[in-house]
VOPAGU-2260 file (C-alpha; in pm, 1 decimal, decimal comma):
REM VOPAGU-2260
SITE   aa  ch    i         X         Y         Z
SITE  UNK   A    0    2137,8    1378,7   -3443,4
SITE  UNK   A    1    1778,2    1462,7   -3497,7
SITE  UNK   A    2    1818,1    1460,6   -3882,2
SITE  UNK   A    3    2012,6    1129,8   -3889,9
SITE  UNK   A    4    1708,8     883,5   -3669,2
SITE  UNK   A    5    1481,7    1093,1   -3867,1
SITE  UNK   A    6    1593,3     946,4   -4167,8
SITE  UNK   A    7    1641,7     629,3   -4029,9
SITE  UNK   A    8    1287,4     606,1   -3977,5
SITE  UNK   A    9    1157,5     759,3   -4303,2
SITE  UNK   A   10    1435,2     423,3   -4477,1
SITE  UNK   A   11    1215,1     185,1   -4244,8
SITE  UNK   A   12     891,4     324,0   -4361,5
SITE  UNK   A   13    1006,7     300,7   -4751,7
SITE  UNK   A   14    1130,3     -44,4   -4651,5
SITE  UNK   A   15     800,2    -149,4   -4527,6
SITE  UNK   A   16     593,1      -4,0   -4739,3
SITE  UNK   A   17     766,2    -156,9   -5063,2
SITE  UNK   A   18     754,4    -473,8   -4869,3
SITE  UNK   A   19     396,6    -453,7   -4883,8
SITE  UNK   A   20     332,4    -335,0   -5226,7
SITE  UNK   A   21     505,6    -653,7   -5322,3
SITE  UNK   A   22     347,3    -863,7   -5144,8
SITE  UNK   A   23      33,1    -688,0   -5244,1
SITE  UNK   A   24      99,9    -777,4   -5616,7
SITE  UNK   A   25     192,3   -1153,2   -5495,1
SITE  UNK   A   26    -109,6   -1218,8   -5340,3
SITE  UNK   A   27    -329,9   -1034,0   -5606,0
SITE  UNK   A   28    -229,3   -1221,8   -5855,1
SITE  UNK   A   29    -209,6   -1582,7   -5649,8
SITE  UNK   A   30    -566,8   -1497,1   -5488,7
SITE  UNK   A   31    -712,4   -1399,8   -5868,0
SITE  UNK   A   32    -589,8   -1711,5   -5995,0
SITE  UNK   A   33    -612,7   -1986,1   -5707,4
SITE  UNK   A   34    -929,1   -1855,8   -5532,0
SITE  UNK   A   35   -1070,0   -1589,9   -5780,1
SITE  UNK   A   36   -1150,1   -1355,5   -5500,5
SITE  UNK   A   37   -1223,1    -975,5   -5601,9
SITE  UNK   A   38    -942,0    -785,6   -5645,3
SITE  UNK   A   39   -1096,5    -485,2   -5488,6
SITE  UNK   A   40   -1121,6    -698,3   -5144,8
SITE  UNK   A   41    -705,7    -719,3   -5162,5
SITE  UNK   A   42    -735,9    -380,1   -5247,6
SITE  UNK   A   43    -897,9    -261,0   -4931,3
SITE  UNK   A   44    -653,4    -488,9   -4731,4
SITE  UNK   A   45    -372,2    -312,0   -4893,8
SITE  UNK   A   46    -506,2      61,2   -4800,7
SITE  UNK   A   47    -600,4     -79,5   -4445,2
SITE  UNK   A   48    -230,5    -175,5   -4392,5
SITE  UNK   A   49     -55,1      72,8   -4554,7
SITE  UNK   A   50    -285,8     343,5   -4324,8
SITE  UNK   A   51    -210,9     164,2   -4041,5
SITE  UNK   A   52     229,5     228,5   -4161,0
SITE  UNK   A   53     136,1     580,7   -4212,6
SITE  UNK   A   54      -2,3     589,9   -3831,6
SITE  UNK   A   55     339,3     403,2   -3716,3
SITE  UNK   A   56     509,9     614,1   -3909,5
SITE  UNK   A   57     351,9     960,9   -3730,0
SITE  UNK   A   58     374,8     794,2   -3387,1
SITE  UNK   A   59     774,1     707,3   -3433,7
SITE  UNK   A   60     879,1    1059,4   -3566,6
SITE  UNK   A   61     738,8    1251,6   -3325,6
SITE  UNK   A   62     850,6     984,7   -2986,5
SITE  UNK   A   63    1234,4    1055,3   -3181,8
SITE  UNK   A   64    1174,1    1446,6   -3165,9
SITE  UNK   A   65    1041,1    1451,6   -2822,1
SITE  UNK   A   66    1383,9    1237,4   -2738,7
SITE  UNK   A   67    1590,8    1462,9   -2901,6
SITE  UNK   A   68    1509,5    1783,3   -2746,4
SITE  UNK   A   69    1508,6    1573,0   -2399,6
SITE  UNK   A   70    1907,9    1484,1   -2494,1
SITE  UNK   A   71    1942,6    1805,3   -2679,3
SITE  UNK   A   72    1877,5    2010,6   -2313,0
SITE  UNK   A   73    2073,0    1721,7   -2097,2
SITE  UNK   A   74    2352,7    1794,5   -2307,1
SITE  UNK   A   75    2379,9    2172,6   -2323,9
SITE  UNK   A   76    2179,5    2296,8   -1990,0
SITE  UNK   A   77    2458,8    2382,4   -1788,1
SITE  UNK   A   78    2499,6    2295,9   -1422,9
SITE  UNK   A   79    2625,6    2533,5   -1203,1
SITE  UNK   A   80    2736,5    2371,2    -831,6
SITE  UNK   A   81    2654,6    2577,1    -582,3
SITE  UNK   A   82    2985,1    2615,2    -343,4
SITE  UNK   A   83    2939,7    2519,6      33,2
SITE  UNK   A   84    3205,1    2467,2     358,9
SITE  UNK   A   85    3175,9    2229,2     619,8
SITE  UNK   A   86    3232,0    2394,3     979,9
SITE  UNK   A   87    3137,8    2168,0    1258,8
SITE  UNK   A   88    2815,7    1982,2    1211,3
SITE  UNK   A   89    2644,5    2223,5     959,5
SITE  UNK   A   90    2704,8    2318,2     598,0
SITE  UNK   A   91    2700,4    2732,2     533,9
SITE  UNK   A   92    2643,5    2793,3     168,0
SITE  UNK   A   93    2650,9    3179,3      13,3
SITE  UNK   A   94    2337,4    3367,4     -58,5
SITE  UNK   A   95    2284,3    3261,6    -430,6
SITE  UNK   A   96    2195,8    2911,0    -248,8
SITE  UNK   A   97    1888,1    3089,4     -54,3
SITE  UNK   A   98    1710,7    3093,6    -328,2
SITE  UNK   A   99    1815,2    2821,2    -572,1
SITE  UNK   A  100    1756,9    2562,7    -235,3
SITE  UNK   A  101    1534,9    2727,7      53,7
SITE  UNK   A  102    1315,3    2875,3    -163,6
SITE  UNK   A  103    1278,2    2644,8    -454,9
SITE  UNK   A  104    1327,8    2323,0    -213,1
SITE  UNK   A  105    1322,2    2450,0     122,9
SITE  UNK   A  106    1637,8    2307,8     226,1
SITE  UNK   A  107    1828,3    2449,3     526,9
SITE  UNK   A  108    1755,3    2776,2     712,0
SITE  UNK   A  109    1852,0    3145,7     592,2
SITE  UNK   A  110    2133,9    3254,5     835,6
SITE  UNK   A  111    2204,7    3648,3     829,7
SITE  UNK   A  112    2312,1    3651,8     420,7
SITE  UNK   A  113    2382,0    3255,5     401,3
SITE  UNK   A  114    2186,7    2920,1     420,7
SITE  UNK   A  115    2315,1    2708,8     688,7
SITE  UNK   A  116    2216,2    2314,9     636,4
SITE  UNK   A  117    2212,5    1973,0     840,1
SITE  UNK   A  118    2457,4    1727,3     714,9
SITE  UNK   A  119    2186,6    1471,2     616,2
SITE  UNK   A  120    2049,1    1810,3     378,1
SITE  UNK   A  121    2385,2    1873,8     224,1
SITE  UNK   A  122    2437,7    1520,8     177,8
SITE  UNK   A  123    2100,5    1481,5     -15,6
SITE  UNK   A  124    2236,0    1817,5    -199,8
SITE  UNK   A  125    2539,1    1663,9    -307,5
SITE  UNK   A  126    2448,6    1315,9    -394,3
SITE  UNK   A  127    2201,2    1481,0    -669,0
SITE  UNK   A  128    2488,6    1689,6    -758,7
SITE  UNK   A  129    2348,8    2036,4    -648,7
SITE  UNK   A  130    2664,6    2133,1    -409,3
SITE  UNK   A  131    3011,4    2140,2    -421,6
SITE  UNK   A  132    3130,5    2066,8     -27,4
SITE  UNK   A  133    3459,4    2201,3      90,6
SITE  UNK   A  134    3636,5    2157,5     435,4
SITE  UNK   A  135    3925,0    2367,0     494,8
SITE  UNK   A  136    3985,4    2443,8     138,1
SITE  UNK   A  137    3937,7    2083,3       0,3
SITE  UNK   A  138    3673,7    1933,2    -202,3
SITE  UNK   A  139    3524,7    1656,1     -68,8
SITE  UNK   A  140    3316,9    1389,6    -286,2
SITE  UNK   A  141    3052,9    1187,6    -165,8
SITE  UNK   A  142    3258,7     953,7      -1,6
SITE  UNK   A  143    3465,1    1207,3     244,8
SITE  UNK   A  144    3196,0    1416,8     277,8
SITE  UNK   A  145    2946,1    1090,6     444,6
SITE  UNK   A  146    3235,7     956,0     625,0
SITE  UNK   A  147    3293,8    1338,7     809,0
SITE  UNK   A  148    2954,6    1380,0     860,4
SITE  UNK   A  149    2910,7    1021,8    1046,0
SITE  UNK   A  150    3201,7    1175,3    1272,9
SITE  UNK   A  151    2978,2    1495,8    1374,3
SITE  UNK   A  152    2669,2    1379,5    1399,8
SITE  UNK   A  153    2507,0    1048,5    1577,3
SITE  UNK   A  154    2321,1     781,7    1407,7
SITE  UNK   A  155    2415,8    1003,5    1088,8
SITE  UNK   A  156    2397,1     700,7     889,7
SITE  UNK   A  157    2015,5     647,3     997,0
SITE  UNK   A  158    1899,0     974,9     942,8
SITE  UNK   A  159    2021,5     993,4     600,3
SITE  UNK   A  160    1890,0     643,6     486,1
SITE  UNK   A  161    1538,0     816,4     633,8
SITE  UNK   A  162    1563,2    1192,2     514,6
SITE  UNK   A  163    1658,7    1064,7     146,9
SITE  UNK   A  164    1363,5     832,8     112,0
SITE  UNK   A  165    1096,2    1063,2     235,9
SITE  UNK   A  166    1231,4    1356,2      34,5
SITE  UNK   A  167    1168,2    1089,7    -276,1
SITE  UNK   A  168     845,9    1003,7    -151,1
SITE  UNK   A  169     794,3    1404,8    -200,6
SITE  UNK   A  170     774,0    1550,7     105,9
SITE  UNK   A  171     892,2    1844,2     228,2
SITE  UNK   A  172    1176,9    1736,1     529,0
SITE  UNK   A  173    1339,8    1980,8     799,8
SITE  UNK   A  174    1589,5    1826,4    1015,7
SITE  UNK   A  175    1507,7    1952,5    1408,2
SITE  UNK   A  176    1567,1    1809,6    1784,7
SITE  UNK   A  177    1280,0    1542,3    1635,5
SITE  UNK   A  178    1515,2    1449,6    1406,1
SITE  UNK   A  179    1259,2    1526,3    1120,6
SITE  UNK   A  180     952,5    1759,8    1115,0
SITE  UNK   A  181     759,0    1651,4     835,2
SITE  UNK   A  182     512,8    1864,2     596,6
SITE  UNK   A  183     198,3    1730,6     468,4
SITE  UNK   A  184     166,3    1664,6      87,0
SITE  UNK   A  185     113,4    1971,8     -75,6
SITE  UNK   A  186     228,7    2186,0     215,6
SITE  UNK   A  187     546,7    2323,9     286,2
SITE  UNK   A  188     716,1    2562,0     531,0
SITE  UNK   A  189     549,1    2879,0     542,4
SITE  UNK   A  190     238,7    2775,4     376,3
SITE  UNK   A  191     114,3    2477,3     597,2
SITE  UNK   A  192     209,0    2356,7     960,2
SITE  UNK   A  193     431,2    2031,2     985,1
SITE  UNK   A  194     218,1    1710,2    1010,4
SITE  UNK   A  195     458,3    1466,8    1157,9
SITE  UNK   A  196     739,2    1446,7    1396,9
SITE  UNK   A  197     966,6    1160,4    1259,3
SITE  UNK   A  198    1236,3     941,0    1540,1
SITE  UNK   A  199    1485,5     737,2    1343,3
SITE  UNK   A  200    1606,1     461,2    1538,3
SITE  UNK   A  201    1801,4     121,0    1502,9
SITE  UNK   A  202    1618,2    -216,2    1531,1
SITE  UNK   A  203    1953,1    -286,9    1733,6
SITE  UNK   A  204    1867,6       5,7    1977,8
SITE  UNK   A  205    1636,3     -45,3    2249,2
SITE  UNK   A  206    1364,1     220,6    2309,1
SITE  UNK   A  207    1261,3     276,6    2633,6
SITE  UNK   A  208     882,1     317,8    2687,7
SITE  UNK   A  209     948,8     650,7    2899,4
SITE  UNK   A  210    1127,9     813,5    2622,2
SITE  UNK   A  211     888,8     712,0    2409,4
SITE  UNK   A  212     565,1     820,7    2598,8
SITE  UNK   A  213     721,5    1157,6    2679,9
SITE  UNK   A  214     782,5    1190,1    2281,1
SITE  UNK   A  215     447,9    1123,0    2214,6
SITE  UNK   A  216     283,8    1339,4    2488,3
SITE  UNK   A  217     487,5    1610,3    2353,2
SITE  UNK   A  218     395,3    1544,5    1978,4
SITE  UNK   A  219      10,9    1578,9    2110,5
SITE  UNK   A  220      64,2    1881,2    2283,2
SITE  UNK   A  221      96,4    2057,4    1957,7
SITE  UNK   A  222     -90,3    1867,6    1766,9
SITE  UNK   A  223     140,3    1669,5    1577,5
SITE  UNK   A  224     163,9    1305,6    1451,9
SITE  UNK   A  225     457,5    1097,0    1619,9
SITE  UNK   A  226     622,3     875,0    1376,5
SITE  UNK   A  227     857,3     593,9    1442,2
SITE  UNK   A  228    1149,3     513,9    1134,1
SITE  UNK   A  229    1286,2     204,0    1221,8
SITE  UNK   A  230    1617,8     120,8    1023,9
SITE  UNK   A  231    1641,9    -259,2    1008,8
SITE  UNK   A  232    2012,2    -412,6     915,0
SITE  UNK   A  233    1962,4    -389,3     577,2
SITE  UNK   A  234    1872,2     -71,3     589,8
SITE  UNK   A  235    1494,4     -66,8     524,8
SITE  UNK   A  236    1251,6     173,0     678,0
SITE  UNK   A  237     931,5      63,0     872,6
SITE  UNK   A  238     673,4     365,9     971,5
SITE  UNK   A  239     513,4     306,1    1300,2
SITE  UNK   A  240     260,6     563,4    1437,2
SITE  UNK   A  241     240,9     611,2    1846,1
SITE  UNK   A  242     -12,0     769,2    2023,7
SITE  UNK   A  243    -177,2     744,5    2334,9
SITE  UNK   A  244    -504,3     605,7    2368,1
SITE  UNK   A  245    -814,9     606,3    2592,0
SITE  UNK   A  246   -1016,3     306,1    2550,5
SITE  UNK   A  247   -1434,2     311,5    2603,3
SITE  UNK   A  248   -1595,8      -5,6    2648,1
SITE  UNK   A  249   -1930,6     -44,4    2641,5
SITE  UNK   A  250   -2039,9    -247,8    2888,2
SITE  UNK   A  251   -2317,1    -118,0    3130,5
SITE  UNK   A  252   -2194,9    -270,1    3420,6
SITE  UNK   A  253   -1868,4    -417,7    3456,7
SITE  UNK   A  254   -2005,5    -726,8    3684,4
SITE  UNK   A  255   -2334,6    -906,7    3749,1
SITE  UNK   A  256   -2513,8    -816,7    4114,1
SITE  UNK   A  257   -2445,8   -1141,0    4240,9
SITE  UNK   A  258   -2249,0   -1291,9    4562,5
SITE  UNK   A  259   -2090,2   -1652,3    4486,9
SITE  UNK   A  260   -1878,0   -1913,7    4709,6
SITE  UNK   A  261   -1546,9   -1968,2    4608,2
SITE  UNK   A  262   -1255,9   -2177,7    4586,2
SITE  UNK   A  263    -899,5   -2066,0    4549,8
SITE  UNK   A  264    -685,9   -2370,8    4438,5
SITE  UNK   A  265    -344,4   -2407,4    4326,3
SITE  UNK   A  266    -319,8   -2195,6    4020,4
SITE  UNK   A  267    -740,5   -2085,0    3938,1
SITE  UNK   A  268   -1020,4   -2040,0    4156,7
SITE  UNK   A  269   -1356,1   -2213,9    4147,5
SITE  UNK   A  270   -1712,5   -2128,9    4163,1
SITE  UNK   A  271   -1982,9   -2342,1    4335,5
SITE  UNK   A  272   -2284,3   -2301,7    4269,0
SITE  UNK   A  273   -2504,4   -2326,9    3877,3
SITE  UNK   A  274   -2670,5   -1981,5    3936,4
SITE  UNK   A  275   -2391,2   -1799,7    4042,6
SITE  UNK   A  276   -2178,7   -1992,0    3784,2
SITE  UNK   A  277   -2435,7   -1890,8    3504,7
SITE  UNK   A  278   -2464,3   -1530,9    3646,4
SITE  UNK   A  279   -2087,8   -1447,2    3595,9
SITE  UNK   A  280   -2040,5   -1608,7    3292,0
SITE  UNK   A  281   -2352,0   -1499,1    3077,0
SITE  UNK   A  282   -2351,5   -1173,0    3296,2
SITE  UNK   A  283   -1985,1   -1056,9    3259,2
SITE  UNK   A  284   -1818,7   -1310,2    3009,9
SITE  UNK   A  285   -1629,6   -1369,7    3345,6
SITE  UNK   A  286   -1408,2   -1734,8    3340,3
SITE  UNK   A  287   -1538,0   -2048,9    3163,4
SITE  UNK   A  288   -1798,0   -2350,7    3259,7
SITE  UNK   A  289   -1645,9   -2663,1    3419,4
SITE  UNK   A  290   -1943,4   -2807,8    3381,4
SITE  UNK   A  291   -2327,0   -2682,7    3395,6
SITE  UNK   A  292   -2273,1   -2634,4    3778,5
SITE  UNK   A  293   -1970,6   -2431,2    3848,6
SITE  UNK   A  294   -1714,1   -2192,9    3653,5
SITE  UNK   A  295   -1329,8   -2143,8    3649,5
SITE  UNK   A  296   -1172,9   -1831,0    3726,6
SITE  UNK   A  297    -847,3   -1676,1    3613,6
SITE  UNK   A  298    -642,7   -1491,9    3892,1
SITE  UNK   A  299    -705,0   -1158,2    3758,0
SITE  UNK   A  300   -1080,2   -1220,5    3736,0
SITE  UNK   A  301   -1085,9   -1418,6    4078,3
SITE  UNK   A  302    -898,0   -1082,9    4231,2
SITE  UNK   A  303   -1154,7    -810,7    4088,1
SITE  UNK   A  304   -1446,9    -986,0    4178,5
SITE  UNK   A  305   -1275,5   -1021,8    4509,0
SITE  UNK   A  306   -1277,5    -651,5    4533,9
SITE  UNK   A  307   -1598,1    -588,4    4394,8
SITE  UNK   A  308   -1762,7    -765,5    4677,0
SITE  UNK   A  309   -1884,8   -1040,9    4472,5
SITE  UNK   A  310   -1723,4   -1332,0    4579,4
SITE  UNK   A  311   -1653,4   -1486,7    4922,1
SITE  UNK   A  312   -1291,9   -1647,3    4873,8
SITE  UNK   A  313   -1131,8   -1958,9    5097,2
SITE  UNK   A  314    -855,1   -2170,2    5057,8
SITE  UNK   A  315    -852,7   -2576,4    5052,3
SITE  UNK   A  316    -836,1   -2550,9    5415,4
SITE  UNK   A  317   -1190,7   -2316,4    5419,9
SITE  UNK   A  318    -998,0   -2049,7    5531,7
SITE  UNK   A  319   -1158,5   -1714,2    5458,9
SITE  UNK   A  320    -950,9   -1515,8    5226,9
SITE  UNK   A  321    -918,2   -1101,7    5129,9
SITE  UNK   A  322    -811,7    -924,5    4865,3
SITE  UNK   A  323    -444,1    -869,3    5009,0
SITE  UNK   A  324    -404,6   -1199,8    5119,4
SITE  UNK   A  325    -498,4   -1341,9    4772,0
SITE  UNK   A  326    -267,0   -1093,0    4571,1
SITE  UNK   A  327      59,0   -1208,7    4791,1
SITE  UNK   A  328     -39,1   -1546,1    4731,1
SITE  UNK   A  329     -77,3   -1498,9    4332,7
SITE  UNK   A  330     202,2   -1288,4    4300,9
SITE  UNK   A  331     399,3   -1582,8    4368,1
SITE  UNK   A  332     258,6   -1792,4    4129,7
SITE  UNK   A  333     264,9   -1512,8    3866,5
SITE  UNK   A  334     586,9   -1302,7    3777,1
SITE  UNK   A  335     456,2    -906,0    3801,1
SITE  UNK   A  336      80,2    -994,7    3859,7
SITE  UNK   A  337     -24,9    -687,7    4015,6
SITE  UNK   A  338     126,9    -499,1    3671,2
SITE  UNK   A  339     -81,4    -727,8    3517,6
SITE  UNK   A  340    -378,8    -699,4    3746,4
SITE  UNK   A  341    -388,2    -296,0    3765,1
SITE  UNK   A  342    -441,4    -330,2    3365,5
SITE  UNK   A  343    -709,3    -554,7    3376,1
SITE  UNK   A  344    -880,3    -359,6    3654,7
SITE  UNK   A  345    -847,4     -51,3    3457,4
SITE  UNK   A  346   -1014,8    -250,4    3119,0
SITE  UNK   A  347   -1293,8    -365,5    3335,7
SITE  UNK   A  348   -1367,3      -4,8    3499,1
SITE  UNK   A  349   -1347,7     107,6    3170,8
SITE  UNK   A  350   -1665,9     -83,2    3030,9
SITE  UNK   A  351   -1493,1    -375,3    2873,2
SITE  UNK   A  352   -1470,0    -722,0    2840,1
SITE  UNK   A  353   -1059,5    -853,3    2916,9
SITE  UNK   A  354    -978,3   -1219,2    2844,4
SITE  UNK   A  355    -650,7   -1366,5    2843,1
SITE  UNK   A  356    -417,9   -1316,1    2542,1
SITE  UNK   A  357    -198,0   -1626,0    2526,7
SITE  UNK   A  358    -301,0   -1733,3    2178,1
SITE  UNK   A  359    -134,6   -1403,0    2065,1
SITE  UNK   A  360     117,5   -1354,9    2305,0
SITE  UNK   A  361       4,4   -1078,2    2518,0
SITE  UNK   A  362    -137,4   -1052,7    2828,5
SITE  UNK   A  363    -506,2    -997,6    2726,6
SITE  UNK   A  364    -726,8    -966,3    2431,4
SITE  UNK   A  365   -1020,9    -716,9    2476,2
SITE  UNK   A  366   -1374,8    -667,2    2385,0
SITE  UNK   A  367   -1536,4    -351,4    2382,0
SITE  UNK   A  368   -1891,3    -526,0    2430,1
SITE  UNK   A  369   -1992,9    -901,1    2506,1
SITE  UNK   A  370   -2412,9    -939,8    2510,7
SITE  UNK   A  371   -2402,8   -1335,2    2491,4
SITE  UNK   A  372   -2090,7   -1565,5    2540,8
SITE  UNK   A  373   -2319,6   -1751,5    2225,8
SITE  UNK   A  374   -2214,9   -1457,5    2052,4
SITE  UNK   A  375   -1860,7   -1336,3    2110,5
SITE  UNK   A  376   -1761,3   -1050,9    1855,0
SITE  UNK   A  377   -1414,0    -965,5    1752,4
SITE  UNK   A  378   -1232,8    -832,5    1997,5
SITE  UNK   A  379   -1091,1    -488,8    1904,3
SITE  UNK   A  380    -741,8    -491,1    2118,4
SITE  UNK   A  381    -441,3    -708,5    2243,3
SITE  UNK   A  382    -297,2    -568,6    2528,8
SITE  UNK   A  383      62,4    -592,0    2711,2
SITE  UNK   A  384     102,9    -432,0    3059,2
SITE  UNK   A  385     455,5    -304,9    3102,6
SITE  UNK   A  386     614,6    -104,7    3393,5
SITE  UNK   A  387     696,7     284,7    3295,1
SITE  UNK   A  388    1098,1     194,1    3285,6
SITE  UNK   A  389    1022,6     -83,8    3048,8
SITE  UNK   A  390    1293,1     -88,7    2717,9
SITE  UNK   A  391    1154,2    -203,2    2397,0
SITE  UNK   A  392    1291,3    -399,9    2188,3
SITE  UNK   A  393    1210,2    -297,1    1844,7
SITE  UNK   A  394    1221,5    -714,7    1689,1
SITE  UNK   A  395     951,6    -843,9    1918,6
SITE  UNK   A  396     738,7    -473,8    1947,4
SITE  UNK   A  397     753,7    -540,6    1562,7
SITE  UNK   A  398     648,0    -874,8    1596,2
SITE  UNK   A  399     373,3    -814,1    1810,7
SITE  UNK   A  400     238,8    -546,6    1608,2
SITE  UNK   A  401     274,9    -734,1    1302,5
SITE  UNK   A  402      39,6   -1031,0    1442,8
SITE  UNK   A  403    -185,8    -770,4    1618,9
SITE  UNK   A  404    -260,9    -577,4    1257,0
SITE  UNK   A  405    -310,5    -943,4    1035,7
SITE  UNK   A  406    -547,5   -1058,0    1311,3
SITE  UNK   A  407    -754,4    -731,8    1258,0
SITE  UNK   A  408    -641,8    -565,7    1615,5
SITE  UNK   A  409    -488,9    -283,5    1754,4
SITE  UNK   A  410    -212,6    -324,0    1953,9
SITE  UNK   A  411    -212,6    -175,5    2246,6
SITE  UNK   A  412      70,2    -117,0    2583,9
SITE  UNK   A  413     -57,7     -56,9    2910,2
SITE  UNK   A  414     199,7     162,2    3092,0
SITE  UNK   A  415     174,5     194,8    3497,2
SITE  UNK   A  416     137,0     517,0    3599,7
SITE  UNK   A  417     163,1     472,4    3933,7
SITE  UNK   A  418    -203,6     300,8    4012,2
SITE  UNK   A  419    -302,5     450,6    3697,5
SITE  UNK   A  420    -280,8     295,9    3325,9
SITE  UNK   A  421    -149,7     489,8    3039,7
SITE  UNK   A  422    -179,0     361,4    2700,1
SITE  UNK   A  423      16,1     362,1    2407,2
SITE  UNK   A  424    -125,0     264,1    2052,8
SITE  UNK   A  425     119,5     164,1    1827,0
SITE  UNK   A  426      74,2      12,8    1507,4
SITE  UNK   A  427     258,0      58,4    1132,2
SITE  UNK   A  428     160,3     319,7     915,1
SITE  UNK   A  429     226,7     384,2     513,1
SITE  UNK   A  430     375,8     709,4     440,3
């Protein structure tokens, strides 16, 4: 096979070449007589080309050889499947497959004399035609083999779709009760601890905040990364990273010394007074100027300061109001306020700067330090409070994430912990 493109080749080059030469003649002979330019210029035009064939001609014949020794091996390396049964939900393969897979690929685990694999391993194994898979004496393609495996193992489908692409991304993959432990780049079992824990779940599925703070907690605990594969419908794969997160603000003090006179209206509270007004608002970046003389407050701001001792609350009527009174009254104007209101207390405490998040759909937007309302920076976080039984579902968490990442934020869930706040970062990550 070599011989025969070989030759083909060397036929093109004579071809070429001899089309050259004549033209070299023609145009001699037309340029000497038309345009009586030196026949030695055409003659350096000629050597110029035909050195530039001979360089073509070099480059071709040795691409063809390097192409026939590549079909040359394809064609007579042999392949020998290694045999493997199917008993239960593993694979067991004999001992020649320790060290063709485990310790070539690190497939599996070395049981007694055998190698004993997950189905999404033998699956991989077969599809690039390493295995030969056998259940109760039969031979089962591709086909049987992913249909038997679906029966034995949940969300078999998903972990396969997820196992197969990061093993192509070239990572090192063992299946555990993480579904994946993952192996940095360049580090494999034995030489380097795992790097990531890896979840495969459905974007159909919802994923209950517990579940997945408990995951994450545990991932920490040893030191590991948690990752999130979601599987949409179509069967693409988006990385999300989760990890708790303690937020610092920097904020000296997390309100003004200052006492003002309030007003608690129908949905938003009041301030009187243009010193107490300007005090809060240049002070704390608390609520925002109805006019040069007084200030609006949200509920959650009106409630804090409340508690703080800075203001002195009444209804229309002038009746005094406390900090009890006021939360039963905005809890029925807003659905789970005090969820809402133990986050913001706990982003305040915490040295920063909490305004509401409606432009982004979330309950706040946070700054680790305001000096000047003139000056507002970017805030750093968009927060959603959520009670500890709260399900996520993996479309809008998605979405959310999505916005918080193009608008330069982290997006973060505040998770009751009783009268404490937990967070949990969560935002996509390329692996």
């Amino acid at each position: 096979m070599y011989s025969i493109i070989t030759k083909s080749v060397q036929n093109q080059y004579k071809t070429i070449t001899k089309s050259v030469q004549n033209q070299y003649k023609i145009s001699t002979k037309s340029v000497q007589n038309h345009y009586k330019i030196s026949t030695k210029s055409v003659q350096n035009h000629y050597k110029t080309i035909t050195k530039l064939l001979q360089n073509y001609y070099k480059t071709i014949t040795k691409s063809v050889q390097n192409q026939y020794k590549v079909i040359a091996q394809s064609n007579f390396t042999q392949v020998n499947l290694l045999e493997a049964i199917l008993k239960g939900d593993r694979v067991r393969a004999g001992k020649e497959s320790v060290s063709e897979l485990y310790e070539k690929g690190y497939y599996g685990r070395p049981k007694g004399k055998e190698l004993e694999l997950r189905c999404v391993e033998a699956a991989y194994l077969l599809f690039r035609g390493k295995l030969e898979i056998k259940l109760e004496g039969i031979e089962l393609d591709f086909r049987a083999f992913f249909e038997q495996a679906s029966l034995r193992e949940g969300n078999f489908e998903l972990k396969y779709i997820v196992y197969k692409d990061l093993r192509e991304r070239g990572y090192y993959v063992q299946p555990s009760s993480t579904d994946f432990r993952v192996y940095p780049r360049g580090g494999h079992p034995g030489k380097a601890a795992a790097r990531s824990f890896v979840y495969v779940h459905s974007e159909r599925a919802p994923l209950p905040a517990k579940d997945l703070l408990e995951s994450v907690k545990a991932a920490e605990n040893v030191r590991k990364q948690l990752i999130l594969a979601i599987v949409d419908e179509e069967s693409d794969i988006t990385f999300y990273e989760a990890k708790t997160f303690n937020p610092k603000g920097e904020m000296e003090h997390p309100y003004p010394e200052v006492r003002a006179e309030a007003t608690f209206l129908e949905d938003r509270v009041i301030v009187w007074g243009e010193s107490p007004s300007k005090e809060l608002y240049s002070g704390g970046f608390y609520g925002k100027p109805l006019d040069s003389e007084r200030l609006q407050l949200s509920l959650v701001e009106s409630l804090y300061l409340l508690e703080k001792g800075v203001l002195t609350l009444r209804d229309r009527e002038g009746k005094e109001l406390v900090s009890g009174t006021f939360l039963e009254k905005a809890s029925l104007i807003e659905e789970a306020f005090l969820r809402k209101y133990r986050a913001y207390r706990a982003l305040r405490d915490s040295g920063h700067v909490a305004k509401t998040g409606f432009k982004f759909g979330t309950h706040f937007r946070v700054y680790r330090k305001v000096e000047s309302p003139e000056k507002i920076p970017h805030s750093e976080y968009l927060v959603n409070a959520i009670p500890r039984d709260f399900e996520f579902r993996l479309p809008v968490m998605s979405g959310a994430v999505r916005l918080a990442n193009s608008v330069r934020k982290r997006m973060l869930f505040a998770v009751e912990e009783g009268e404490e706040i937990e967070y949990l970062d969560i935002g996509r990550v390329k692996m």
